[in-house]
C-alpha positions as CSV (number, residue, x, y, z in Angstrom):
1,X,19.0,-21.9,-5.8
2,X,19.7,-19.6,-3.1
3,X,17.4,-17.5,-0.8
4,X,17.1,-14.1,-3.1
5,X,15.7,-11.2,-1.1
6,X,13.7,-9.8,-3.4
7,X,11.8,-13.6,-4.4
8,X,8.7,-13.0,-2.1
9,X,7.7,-9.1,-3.3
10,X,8.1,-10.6,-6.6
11,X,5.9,-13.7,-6.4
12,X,3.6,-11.1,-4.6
13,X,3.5,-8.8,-7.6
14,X,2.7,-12.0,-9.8
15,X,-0.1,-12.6,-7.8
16,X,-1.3,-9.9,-7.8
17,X,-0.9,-9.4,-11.8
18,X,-2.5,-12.5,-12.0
19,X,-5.7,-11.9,-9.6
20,X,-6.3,-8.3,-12.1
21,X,-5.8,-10.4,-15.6
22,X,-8.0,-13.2,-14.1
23,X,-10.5,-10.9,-13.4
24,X,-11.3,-9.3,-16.9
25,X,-12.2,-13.2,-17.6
26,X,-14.1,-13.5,-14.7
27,X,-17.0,-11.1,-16.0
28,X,-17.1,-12.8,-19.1
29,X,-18.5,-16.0,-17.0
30,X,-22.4,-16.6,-17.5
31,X,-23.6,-16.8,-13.5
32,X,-23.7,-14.3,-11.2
33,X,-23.2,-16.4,-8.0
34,X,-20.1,-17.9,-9.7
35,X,-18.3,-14.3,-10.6
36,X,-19.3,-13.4,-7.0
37,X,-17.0,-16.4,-5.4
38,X,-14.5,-16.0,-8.3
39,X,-14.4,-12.3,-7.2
40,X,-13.7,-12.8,-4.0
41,X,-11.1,-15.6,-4.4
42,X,-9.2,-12.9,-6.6
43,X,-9.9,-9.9,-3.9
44,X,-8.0,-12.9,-1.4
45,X,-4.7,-13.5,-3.8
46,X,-4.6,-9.9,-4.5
47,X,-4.2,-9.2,-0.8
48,X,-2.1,-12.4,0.0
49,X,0.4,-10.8,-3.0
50,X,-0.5,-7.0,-1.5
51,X,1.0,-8.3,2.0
52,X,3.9,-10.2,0.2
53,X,5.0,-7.5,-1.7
54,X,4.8,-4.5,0.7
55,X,6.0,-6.6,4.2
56,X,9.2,-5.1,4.5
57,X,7.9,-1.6,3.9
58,X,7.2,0.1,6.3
C-alpha cells in the first residue's frame, strides 16, 4: 500500500460522517447525562476529522 495523498482528508470525512450518523442514535438513548458525554465525544471526532480533512487548505 503506498502513501496516497488524499488517505487522511478522506479518513477525516469518514469521521466526520460517522460522528453526524452516530449522533441521530445518540438522542434515541434514555439518559441525559449519557447523550451529554456521547455528544461531546462526537463534537471531538467531528473536529479531529474537521482538522484532517481541511489541513492542507489554507
Amino acid at each position: 500500500m503506498g502513501n496516497h495523498p488524499q488517505r487522511t482528508p478522506f479518513y477525516g470525512m469518514l469521521m466526520m460522517l460517522t460522528a453526524m450518523i452516530t449522533g441521530l442514535w445518540v438522542g434515541d438513548l434514555p439518559w441525559p447525562g449519557l447523550r451529554v458525554a456521547a455528544y461531546l465525544a462526537l463534537l471531538a471526532l467531528a473536529l479531529a476529522g474537521f482538522l484532517m480533512t481541511f489541513r492542507d487548505y489554507s
